[in-house]
mmCIF file of the N, C-alpha and C atoms, coordinates in Angstrom:
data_MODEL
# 
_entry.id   MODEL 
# 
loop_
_atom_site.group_PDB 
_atom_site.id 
_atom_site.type_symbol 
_atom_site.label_atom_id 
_atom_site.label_alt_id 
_atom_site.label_comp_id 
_atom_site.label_asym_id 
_atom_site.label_entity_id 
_atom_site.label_seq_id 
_atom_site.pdbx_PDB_ins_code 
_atom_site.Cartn_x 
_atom_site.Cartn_y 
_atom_site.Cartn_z 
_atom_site.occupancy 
_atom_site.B_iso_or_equiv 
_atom_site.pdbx_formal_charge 
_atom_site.auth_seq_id 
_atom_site.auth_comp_id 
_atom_site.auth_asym_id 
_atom_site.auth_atom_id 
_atom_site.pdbx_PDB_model_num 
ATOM 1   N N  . UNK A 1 1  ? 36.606 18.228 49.439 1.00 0.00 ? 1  UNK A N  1 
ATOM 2   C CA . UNK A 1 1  ? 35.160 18.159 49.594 1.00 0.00 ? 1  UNK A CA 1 
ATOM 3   C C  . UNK A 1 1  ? 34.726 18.811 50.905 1.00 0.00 ? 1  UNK A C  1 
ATOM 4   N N  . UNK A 1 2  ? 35.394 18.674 51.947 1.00 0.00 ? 2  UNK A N  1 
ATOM 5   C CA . UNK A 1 2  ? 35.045 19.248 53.371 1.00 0.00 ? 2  UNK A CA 1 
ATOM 6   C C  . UNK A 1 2  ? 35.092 20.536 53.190 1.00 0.00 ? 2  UNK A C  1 
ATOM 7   N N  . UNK A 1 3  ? 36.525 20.991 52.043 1.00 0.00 ? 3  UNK A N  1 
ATOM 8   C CA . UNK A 1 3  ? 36.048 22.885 52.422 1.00 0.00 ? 3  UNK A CA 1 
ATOM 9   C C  . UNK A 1 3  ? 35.088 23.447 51.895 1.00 0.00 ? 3  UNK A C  1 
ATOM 10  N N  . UNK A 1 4  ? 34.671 22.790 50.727 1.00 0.00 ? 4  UNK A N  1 
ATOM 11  C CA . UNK A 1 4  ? 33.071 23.226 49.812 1.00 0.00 ? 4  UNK A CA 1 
ATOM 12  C C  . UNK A 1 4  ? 31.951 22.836 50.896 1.00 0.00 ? 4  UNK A C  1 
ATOM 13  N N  . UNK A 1 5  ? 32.167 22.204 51.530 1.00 0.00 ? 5  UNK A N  1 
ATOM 14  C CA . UNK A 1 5  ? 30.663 21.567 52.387 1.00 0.00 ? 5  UNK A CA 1 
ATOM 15  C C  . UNK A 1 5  ? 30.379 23.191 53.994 1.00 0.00 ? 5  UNK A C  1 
ATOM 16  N N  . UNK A 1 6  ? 32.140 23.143 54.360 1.00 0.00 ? 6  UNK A N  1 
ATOM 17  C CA . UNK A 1 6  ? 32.078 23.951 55.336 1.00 0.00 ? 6  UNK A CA 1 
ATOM 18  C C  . UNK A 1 6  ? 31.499 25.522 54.805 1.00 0.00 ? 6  UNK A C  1 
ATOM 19  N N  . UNK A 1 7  ? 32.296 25.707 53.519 1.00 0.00 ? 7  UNK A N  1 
ATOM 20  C CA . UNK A 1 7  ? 31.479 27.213 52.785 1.00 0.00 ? 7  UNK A CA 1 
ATOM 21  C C  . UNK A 1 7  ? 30.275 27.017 52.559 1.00 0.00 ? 7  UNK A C  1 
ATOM 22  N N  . UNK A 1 8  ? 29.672 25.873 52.007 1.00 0.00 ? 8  UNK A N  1 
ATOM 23  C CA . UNK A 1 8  ? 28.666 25.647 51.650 1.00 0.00 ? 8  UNK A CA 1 
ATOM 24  C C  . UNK A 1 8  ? 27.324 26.349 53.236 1.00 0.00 ? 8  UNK A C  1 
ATOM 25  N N  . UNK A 1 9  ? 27.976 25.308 54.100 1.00 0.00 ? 9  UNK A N  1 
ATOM 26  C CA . UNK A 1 9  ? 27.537 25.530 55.744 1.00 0.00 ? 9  UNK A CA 1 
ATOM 27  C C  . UNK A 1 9  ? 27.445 27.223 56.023 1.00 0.00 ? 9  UNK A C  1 
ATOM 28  N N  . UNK A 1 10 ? 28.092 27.328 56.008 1.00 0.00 ? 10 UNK A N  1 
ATOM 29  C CA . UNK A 1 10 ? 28.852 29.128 56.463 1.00 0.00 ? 10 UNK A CA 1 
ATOM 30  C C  . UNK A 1 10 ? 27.979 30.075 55.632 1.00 0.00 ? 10 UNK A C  1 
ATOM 31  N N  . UNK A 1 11 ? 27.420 29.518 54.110 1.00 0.00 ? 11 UNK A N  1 
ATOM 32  C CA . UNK A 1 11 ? 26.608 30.140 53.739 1.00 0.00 ? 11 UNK A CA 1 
ATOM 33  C C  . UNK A 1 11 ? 25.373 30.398 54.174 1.00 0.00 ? 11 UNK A C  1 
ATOM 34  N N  . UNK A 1 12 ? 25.326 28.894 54.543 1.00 0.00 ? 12 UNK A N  1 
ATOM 35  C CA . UNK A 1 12 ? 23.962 29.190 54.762 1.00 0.00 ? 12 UNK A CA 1 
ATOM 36  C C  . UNK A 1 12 ? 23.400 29.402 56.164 1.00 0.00 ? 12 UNK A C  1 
ATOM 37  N N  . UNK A 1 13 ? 24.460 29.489 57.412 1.00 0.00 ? 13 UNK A N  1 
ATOM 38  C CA . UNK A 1 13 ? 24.021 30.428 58.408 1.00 0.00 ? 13 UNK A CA 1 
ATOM 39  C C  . UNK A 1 13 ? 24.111 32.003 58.478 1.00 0.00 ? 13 UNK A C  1 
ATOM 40  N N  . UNK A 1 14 ? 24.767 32.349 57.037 1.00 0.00 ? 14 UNK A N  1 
ATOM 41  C CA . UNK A 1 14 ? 24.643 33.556 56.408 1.00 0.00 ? 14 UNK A CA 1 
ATOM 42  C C  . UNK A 1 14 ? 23.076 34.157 56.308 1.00 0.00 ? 14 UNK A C  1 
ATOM 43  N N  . UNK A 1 15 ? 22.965 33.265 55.668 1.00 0.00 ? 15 UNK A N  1 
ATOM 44  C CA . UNK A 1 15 ? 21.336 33.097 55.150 1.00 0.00 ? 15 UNK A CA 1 
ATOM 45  C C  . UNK A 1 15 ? 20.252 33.253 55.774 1.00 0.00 ? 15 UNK A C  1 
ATOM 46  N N  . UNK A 1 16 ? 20.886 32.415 56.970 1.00 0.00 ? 16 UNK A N  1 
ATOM 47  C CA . UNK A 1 16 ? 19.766 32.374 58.000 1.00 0.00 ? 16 UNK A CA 1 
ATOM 48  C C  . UNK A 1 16 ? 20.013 33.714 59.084 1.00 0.00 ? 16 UNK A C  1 
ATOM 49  N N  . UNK A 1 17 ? 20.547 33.694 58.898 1.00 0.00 ? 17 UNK A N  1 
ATOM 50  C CA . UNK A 1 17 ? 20.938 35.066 59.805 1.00 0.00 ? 17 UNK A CA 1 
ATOM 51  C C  . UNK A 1 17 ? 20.020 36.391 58.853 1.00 0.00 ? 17 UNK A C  1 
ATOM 52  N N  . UNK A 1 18 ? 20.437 36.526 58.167 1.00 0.00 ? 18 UNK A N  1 
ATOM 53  C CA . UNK A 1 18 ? 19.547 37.202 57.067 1.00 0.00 ? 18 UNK A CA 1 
ATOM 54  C C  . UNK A 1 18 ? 17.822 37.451 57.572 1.00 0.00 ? 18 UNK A C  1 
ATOM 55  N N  . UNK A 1 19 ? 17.577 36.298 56.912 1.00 0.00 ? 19 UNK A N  1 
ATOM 56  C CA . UNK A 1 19 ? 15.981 35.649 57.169 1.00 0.00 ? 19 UNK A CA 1 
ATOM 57  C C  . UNK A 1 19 ? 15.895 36.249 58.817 1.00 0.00 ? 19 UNK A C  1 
ATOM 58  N N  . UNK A 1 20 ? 16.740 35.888 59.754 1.00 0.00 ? 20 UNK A N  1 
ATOM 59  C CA . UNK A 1 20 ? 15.934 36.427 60.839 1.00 0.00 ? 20 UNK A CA 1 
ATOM 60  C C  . UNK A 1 20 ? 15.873 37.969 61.160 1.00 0.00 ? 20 UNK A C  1 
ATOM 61  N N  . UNK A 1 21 ? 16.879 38.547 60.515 1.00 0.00 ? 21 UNK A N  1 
ATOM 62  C CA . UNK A 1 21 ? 16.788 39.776 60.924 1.00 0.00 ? 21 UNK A CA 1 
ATOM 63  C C  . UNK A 1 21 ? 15.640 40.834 60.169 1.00 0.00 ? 21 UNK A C  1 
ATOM 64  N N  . UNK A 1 22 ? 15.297 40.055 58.660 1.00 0.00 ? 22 UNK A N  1 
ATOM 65  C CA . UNK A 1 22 ? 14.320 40.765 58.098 1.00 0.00 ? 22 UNK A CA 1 
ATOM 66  C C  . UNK A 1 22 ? 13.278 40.131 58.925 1.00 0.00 ? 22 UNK A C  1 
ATOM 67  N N  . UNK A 1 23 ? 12.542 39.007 59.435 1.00 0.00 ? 23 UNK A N  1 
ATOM 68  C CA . UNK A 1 23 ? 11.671 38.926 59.845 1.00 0.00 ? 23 UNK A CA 1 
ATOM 69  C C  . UNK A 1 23 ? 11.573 39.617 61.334 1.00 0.00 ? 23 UNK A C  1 
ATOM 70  N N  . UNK A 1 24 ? 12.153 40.054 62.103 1.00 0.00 ? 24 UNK A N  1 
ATOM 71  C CA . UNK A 1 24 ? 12.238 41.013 63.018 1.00 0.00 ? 24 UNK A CA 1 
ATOM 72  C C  . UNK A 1 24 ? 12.454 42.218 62.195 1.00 0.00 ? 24 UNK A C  1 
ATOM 73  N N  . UNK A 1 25 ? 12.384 42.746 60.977 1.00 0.00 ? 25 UNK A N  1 
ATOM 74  C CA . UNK A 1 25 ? 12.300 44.075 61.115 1.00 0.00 ? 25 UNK A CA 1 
ATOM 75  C C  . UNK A 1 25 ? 10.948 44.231 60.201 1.00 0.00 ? 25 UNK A C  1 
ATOM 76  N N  . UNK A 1 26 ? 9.964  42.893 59.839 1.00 0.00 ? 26 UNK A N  1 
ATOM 77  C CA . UNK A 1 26 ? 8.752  42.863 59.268 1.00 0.00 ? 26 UNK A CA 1 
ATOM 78  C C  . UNK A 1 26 ? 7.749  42.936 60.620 1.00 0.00 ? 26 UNK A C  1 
ATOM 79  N N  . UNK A 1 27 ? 8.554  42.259 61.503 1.00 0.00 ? 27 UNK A N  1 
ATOM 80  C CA . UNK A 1 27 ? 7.849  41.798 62.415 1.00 0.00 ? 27 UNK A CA 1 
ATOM 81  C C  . UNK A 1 27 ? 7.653  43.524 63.609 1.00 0.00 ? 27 UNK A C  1 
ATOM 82  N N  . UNK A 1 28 ? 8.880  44.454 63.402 1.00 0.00 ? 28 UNK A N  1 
ATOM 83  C CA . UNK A 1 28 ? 8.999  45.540 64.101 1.00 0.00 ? 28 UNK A CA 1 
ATOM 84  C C  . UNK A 1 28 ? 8.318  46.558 62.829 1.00 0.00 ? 28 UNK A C  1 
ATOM 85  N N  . UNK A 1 29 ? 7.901  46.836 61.933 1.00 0.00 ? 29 UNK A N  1 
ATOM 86  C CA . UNK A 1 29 ? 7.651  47.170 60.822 1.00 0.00 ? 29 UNK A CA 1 
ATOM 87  C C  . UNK A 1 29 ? 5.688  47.276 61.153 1.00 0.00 ? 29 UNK A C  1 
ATOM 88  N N  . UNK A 1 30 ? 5.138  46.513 61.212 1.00 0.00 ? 30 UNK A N  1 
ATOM 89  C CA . UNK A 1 30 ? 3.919  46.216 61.271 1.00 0.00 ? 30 UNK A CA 1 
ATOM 90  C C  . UNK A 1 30 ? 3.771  46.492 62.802 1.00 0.00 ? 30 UNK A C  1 
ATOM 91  N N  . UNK A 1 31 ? 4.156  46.290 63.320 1.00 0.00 ? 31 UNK A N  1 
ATOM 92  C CA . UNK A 1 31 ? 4.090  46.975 64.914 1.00 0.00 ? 31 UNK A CA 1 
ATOM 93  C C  . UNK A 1 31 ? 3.730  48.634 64.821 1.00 0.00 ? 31 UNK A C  1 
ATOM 94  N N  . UNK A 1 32 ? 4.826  49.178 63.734 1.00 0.00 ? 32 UNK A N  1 
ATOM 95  C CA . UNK A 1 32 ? 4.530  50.391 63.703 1.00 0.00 ? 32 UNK A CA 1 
ATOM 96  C C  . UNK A 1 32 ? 3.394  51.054 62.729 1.00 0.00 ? 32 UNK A C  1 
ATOM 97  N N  . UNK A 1 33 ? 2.956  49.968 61.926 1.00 0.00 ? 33 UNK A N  1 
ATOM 98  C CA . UNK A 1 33 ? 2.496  50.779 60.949 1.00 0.00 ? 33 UNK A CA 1 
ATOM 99  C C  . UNK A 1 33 ? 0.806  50.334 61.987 1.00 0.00 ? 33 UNK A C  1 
ATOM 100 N N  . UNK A 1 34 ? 0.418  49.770 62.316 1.00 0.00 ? 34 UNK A N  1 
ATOM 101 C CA . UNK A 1 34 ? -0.594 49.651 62.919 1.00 0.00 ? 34 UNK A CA 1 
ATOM 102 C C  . UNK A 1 34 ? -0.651 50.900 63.693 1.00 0.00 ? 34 UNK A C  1 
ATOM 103 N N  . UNK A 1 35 ? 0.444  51.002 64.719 1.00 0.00 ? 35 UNK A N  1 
ATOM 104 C CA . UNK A 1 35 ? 0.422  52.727 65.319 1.00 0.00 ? 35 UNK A CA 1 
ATOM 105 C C  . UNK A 1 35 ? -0.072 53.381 64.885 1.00 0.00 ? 35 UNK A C  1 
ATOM 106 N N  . UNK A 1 36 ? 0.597  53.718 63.462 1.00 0.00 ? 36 UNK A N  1 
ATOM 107 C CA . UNK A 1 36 ? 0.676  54.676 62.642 1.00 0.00 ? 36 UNK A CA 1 
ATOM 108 C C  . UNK A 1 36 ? -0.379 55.154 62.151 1.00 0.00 ? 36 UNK A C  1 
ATOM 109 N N  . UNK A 1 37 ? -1.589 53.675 61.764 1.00 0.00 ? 37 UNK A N  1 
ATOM 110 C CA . UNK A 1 37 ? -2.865 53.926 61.143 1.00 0.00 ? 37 UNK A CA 1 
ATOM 111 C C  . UNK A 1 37 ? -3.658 54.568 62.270 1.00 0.00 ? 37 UNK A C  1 
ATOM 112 N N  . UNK A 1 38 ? -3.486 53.995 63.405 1.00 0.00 ? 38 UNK A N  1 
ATOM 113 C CA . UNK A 1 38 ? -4.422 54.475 64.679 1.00 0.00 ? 38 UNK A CA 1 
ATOM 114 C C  . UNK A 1 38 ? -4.281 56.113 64.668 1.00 0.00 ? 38 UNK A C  1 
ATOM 115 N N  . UNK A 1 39 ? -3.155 56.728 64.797 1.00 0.00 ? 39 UNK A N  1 
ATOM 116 C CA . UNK A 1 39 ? -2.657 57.613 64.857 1.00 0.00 ? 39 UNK A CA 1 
ATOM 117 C C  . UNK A 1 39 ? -3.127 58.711 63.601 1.00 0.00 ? 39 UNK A C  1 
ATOM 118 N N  . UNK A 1 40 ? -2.963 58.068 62.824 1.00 0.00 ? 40 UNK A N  1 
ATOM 119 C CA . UNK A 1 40 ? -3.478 58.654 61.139 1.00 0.00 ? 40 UNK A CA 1 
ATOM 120 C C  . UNK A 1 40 ? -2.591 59.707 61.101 1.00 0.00 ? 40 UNK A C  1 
ATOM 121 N N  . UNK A 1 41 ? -0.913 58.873 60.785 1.00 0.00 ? 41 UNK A N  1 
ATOM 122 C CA . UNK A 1 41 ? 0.370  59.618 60.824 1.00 0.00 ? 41 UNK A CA 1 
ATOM 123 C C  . UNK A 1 41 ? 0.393  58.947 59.248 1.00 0.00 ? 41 UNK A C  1 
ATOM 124 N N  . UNK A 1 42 ? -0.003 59.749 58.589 1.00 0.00 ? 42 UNK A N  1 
ATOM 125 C CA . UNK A 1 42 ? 0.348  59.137 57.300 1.00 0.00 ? 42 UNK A CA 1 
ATOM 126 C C  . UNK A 1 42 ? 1.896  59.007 56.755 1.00 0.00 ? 42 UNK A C  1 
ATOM 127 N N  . UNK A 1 43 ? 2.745  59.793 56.941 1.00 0.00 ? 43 UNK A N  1 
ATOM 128 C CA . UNK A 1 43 ? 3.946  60.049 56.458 1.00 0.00 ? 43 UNK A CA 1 
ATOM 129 C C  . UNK A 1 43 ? 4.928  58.653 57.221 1.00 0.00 ? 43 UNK A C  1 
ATOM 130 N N  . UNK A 1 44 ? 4.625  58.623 58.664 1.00 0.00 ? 44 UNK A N  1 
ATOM 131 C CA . UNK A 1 44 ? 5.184  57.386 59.278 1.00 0.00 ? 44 UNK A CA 1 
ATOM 132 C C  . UNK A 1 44 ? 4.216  55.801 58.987 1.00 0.00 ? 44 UNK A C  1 
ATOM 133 N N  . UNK A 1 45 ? 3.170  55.439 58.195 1.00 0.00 ? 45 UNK A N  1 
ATOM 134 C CA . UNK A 1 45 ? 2.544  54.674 57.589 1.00 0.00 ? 45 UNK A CA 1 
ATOM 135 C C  . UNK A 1 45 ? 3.607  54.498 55.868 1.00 0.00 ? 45 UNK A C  1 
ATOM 136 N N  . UNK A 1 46 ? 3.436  55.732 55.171 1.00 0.00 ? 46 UNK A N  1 
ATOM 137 C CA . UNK A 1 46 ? 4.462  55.535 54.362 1.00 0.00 ? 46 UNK A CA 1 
ATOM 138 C C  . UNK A 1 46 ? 6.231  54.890 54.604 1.00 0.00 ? 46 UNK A C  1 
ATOM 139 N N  . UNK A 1 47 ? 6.733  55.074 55.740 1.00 0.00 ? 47 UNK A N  1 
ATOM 140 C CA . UNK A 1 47 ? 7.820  54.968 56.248 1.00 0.00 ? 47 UNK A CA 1 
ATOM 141 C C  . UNK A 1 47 ? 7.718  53.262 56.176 1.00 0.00 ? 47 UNK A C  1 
ATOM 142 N N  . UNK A 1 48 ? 6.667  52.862 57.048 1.00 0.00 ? 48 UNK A N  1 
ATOM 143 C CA . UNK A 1 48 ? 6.210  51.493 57.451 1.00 0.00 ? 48 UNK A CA 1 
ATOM 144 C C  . UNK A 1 48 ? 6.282  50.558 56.642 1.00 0.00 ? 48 UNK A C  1 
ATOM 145 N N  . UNK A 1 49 ? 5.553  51.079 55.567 1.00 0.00 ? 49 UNK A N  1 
ATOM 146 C CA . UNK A 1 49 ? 5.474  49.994 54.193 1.00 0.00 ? 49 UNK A CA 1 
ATOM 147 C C  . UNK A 1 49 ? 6.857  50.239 53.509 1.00 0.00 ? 49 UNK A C  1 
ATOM 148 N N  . UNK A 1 50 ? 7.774  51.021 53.484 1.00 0.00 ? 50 UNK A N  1 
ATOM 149 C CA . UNK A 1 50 ? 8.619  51.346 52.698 1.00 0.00 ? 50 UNK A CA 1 
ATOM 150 C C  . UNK A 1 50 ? 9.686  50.062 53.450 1.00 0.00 ? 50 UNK A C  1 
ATOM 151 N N  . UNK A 1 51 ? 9.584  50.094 54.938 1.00 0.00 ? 51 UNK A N  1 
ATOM 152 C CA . UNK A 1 51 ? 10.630 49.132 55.673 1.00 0.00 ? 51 UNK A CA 1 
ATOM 153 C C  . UNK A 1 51 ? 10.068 47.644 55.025 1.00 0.00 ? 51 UNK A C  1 
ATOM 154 N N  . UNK A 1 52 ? 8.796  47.582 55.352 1.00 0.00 ? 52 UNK A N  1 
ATOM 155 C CA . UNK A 1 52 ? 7.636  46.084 55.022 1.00 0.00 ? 52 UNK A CA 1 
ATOM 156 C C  . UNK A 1 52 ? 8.291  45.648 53.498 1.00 0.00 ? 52 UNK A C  1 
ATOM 157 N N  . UNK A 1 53 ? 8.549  46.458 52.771 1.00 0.00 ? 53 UNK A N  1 
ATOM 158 C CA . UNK A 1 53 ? 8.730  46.017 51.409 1.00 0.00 ? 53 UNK A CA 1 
ATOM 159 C C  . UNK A 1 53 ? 10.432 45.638 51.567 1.00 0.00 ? 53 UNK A C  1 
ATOM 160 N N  . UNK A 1 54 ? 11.162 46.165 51.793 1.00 0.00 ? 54 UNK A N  1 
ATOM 161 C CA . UNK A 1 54 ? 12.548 46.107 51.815 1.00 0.00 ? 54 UNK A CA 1 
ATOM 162 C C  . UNK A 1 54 ? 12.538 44.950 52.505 1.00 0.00 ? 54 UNK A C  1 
ATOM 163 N N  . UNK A 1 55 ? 12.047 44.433 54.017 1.00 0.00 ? 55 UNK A N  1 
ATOM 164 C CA . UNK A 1 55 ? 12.236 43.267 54.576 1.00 0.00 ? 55 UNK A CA 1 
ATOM 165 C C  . UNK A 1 55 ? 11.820 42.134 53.783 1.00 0.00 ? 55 UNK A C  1 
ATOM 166 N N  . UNK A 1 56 ? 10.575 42.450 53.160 1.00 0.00 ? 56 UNK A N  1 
ATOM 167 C CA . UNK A 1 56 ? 10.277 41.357 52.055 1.00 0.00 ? 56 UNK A CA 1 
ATOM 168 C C  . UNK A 1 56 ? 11.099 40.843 51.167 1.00 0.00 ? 56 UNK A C  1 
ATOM 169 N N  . UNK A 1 57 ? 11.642 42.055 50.359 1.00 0.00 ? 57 UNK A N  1 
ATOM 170 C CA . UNK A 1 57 ? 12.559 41.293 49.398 1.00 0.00 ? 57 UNK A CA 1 
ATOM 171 C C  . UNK A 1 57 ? 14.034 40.589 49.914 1.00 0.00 ? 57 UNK A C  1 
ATOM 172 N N  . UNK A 1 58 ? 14.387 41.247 51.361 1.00 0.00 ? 58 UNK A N  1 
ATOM 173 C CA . UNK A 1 58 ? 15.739 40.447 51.930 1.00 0.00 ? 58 UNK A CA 1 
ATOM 174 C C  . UNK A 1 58 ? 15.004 39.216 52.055 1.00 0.00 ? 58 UNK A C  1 
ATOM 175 N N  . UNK A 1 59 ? 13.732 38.539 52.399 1.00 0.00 ? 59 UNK A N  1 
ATOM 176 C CA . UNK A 1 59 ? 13.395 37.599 52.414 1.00 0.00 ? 59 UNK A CA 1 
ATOM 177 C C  . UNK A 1 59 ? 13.609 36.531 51.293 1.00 0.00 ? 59 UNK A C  1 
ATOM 178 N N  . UNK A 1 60 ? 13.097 37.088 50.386 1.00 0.00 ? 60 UNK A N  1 
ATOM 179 C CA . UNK A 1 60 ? 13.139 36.613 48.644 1.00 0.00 ? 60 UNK A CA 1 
ATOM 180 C C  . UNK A 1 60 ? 13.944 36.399 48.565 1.00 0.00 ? 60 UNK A C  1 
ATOM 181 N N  . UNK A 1 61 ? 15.019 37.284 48.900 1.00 0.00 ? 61 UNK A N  1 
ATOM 182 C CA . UNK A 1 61 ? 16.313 37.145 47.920 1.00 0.00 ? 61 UNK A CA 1 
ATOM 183 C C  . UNK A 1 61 ? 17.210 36.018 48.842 1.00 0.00 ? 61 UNK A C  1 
ATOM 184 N N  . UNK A 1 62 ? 17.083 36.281 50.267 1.00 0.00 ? 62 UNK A N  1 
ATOM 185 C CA . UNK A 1 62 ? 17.823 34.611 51.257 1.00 0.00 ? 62 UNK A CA 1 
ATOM 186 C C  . UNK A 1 62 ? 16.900 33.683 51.172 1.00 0.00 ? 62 UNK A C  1 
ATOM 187 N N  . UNK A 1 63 ? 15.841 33.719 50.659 1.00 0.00 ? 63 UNK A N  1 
ATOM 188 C CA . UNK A 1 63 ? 15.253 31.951 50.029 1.00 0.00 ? 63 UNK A CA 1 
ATOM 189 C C  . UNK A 1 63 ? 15.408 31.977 48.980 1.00 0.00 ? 63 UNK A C  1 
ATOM 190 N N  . UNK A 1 64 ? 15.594 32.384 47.695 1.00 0.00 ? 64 UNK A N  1 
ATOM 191 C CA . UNK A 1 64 ? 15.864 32.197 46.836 1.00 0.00 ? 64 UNK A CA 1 
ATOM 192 C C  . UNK A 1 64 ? 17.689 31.684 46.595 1.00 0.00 ? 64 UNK A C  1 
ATOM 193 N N  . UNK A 1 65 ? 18.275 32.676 47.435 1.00 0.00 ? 65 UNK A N  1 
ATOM 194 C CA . UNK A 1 65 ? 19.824 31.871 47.703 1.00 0.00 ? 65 UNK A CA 1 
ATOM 195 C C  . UNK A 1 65 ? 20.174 30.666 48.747 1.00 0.00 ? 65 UNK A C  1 
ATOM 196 N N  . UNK A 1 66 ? 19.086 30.413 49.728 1.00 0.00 ? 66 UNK A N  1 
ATOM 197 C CA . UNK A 1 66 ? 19.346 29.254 50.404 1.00 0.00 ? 66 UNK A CA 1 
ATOM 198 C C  . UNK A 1 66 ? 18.755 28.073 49.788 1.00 0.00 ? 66 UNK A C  1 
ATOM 199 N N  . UNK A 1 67 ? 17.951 28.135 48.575 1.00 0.00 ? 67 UNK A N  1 
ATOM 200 C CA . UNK A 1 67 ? 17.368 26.762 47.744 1.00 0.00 ? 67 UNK A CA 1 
ATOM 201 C C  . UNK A 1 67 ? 18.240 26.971 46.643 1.00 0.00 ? 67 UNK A C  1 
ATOM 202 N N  . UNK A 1 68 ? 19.384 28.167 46.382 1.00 0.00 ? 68 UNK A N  1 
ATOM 203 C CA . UNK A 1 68 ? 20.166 27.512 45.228 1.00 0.00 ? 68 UNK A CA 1 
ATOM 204 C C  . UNK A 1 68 ? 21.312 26.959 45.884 1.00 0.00 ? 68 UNK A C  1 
ATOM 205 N N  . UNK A 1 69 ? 21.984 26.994 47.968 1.00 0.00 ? 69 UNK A N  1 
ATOM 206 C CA . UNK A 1 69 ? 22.623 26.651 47.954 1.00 0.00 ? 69 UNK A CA 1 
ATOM 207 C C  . UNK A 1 69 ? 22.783 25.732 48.269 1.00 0.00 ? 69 UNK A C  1 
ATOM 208 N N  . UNK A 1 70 ? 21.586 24.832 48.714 1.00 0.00 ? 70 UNK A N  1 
ATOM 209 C CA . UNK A 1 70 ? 20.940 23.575 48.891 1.00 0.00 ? 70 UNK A CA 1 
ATOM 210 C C  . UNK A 1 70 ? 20.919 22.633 47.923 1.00 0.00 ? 70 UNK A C  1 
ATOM 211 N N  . UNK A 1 71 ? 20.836 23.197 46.356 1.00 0.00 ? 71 UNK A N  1 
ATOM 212 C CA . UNK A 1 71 ? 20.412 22.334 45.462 1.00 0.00 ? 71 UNK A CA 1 
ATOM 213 C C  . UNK A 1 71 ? 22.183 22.119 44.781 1.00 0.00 ? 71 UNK A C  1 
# 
């Protein structure tokens, strides 16, 4: 039971590790795309949202695996 609990554990600072690094790169993401609009760099606005969306779904996808490894 302890080694399922410790993987269990290990997962989920997996997880969380995850979660923080997309939210620092949503969080560095929108930093730029605000630039970007000021700037009216459209091609690096496209770039922006392209990162914004990718960080999103690493989001989704480590809450969606840290409430199945919870449950």
């Amino acid at each position: 039971m302890e080694a399922q609990d410790k993987e269990l554990h290990g997962g989920e600072e997996n997880l969380h590790g995850v979660l923080k690094t997309a939210v620092a790169l949503v969080s560095e993401a929108e930093d730029k795309l605000k630039k970007s609009m000021i700037q009216k760099d459209i091609e690096q606005v496209s770039v922006t949202q392209a990162m914004l969306e990718a960080a999103r779904q690493k989001m989704t996808q480590a809450n969606q695996s840290l409430s199945e490894v919870r449950s």
